[in-house]
N, C-alpha and C positions, 0 to 999 in steps of 0.2 A: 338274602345273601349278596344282593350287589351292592350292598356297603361294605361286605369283605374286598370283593371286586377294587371298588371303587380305593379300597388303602394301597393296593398292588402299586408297585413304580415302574411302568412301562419298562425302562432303560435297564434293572433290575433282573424282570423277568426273561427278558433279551439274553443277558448275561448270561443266567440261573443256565438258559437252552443251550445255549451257547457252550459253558464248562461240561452238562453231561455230552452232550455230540463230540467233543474236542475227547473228555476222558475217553470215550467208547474206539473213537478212532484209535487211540494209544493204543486201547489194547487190541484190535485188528492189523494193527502195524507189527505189534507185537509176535500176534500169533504168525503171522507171515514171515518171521524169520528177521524183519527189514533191520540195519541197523539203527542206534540211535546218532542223532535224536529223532525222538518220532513225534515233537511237538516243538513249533517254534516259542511256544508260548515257556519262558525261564519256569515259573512256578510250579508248573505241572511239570515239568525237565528233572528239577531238584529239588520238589519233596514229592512224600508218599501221600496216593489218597487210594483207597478203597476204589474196584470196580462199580462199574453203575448197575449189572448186575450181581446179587448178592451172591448168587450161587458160580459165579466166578472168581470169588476168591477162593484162595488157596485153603485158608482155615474152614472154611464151608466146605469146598469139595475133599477136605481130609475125612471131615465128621460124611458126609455123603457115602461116600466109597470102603471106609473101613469101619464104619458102624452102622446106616441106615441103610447101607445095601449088602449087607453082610449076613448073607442066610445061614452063618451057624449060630447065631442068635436067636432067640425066642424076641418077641415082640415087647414084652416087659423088661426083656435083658436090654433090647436095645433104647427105649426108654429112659434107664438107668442110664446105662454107659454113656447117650447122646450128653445127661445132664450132670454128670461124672466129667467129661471132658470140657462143655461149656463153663463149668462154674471155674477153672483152671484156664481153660481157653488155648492151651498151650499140647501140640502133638506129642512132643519131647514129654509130658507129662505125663498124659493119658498111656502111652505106651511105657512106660514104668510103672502106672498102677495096671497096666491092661492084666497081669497075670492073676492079680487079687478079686477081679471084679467080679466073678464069680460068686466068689463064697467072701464080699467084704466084709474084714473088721477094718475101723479107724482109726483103730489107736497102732495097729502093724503098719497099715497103710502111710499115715503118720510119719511113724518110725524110719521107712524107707525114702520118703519125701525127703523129710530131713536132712536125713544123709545126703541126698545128693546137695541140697543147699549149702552146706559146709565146706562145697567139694566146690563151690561157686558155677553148678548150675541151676540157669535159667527155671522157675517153675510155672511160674505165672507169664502171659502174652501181655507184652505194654500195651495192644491197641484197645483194647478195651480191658476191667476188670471188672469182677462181684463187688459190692458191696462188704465193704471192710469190715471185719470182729471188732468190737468196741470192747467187750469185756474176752480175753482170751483165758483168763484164769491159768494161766501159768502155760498159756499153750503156744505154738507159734501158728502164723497162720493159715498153713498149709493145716495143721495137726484141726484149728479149729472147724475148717472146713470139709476136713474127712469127718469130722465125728457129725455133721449134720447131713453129708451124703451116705452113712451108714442107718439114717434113720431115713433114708428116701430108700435105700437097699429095702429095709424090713417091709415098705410100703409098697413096693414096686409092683405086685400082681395088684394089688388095689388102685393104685392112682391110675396105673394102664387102661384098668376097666372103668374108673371116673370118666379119661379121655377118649376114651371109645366111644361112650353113651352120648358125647356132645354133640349139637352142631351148630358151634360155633368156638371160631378161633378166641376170640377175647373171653370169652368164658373161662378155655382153656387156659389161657395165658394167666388168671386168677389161679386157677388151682396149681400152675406151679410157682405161684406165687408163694403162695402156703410153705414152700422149705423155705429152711432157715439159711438166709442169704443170696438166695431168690429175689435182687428185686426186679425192677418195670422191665430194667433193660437188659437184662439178663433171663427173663422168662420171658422177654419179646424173641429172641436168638434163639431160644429154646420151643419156642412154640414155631417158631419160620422151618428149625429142621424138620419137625415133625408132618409138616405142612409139604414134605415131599415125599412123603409117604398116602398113598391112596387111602390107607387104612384110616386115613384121619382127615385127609383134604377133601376125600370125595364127600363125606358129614357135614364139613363148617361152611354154610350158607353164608356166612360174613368174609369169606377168604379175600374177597376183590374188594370189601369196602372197610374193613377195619384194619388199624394201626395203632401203637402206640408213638405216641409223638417223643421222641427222645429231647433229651437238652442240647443235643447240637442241632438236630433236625428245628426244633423250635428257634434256636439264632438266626437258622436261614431264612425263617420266614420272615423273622423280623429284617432280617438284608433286604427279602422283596417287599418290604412294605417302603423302605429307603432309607431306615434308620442304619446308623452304624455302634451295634453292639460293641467293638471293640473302645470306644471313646464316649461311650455313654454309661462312664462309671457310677456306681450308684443308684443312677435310674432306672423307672420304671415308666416315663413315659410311653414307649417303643411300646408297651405290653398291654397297655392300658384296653380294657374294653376285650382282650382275647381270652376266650376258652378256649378248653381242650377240645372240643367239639369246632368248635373255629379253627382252629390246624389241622386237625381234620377233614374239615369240608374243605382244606385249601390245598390240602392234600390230596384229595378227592378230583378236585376242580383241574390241578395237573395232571393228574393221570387221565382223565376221562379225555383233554384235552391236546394230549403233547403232541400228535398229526400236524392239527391246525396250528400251534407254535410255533411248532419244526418247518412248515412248512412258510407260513407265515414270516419268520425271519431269513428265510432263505438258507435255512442248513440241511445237512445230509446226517442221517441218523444209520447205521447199519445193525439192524434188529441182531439179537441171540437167538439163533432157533427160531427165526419169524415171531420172538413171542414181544410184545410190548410190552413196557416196562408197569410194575404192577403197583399197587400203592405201597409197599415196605420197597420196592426198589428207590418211588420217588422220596420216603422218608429217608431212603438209605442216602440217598445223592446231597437233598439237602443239608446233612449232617456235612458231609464232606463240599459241600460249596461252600458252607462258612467257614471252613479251612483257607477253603481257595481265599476268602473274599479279605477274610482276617490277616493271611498273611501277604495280600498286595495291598491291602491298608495300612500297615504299619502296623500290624498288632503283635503281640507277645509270642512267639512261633513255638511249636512244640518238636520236639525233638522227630522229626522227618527220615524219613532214609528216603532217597533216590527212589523216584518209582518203576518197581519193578512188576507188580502184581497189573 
């Protein structure tokens, strides 16, 4: 592994510490009331990036507080509804179908989505999405994906109990793979909520060491290796020679590590809850550093809001 080491670009991983310690701060300036700006740094000023921890975002602590800890649910219901609202992503959303989710049908469910689309509201969250319907067969895309969350409905005491018998998170994160439109990254979000539920965290012996490495999380590493994805069109140098198990262990190697970095570079880190940041936090962060990296390199910028979260 110290030829993964060895690809690292010191000046990089400096950085890398550097943007989550800066993000972290924002948001304890934040909670303090202070005003802004609460970062001299323009970038972090005027766009958005995601908390360094994941259960500080606001769409995590919706899905938290009105469905993983919401005892008029059964455990299968909440299952359901967790992956009811991820596949949408959107609160505005969940909370129009909330009425249905009892007793879904898809094609009513559908019906009502619709509606409000015509009305030109919001269904789906810009920051992330599912995996697109390729064949909708005359449906629209909401319609399409009610009708394969109606077939996770009929499943629901079953797959609970698949998830139950695990212990391990990537196992699980396969089996909600299994719905249709389910994919990596969207049953990686699906599997983290469920992972604050004891029902299922205190089982998965792999909680501290597995991730799945997303395709922004995978940019960033290639940032700390030195390359610049944003100008390395076409290529595949930058990539050359990495598994997934290689981002992974580099994955691994930051987390196990971020003390002696932190400290190492001379910064101030102010924990959540005393807890250190865990390997989906650091998957989480890298995804959102090549935001950072991409848009102080001159790359193609995505439509941003002001950070507020």
């Amino acid at each position: 592994m110290q030829k993964l080491l060895d690809r690292l670009d010191e000046d990089r991983i400096k950085m890398f510490w550097w943007f989550v310690c800066e993000r972290q701060r924002i948001y304890w300036k934040r909670e303090a009331g202070e005003s802004r700006p609460w970062t001299k740094n323009k970038i972090l000023h005027t766009h958005f990036f995601c908390n360094v921890y994941r259960e500080l975002d606001r769409g995590t602590q919706y899905c938290i507080k009105n469905i993983l800890n919401n005892n008029n649910y059964t455990l299968d219901g909440k299952v359901f509804r967790m992956m009811a609202y991820r596949l949408f992503n959107e609160p505005r959303t969940y909370e129009f179908m909330n009425k249905y989710l009892d007793y879904f049908n898809g094609r009513e469910v559908a019906k009502m989505l619709d509606a409000k689309r015509y009305v030109h509201i919001r269904l789906f969250r810009g920051a992330w999405m599912a995996a697109p319907p390729h064949d909708m067969k005359g449906m629209t895309k909401a319609g399409v994906y009610c009708m394969s969350l109606e077939r996770v409905f009929k499943q629901r005491v079953d797959l609970t109990k698949r998830l139950k018998a695990l212990d391990s998170i990537e196992e699980a994160w396969h089996i909600i793979r299994e719905a249709k439109f389910f994919g990596p990254f969207v049953a990686l979000q699906c599997v983290l909520d469920l992972s604050y539920m004891r029902t299922f965290s205190s089982r998965w012996k792999d909680l501290d060491t597995w991730t799945y490495t997303g395709p922004g999380a995978k940019k960033g590493i290639y940032w700390l290796m030195g390359h610049n994805p944003v100008r390395s069109k076409g290529s595949k140098e930058f990539k050359k020679g990495m598994t997934d198990k290689d981002m992974i262990w580099i994955i691994q190697h930051l987390q196990i590590n971020q003390s002696g970095y932190i400290k190492q570079y001379g910064l101030k880190f102010k924990k959540w809850e005393g807890k250190p940041l865990d390997v989906n936090n650091i998957e989480y962060s890298l995804c959102e550093f090549q935001k950072f990296m991409r848009a102080s390199r001159g790359g193609r910028k995505k439509s941003f809001s002001p950070s507020s979260d």
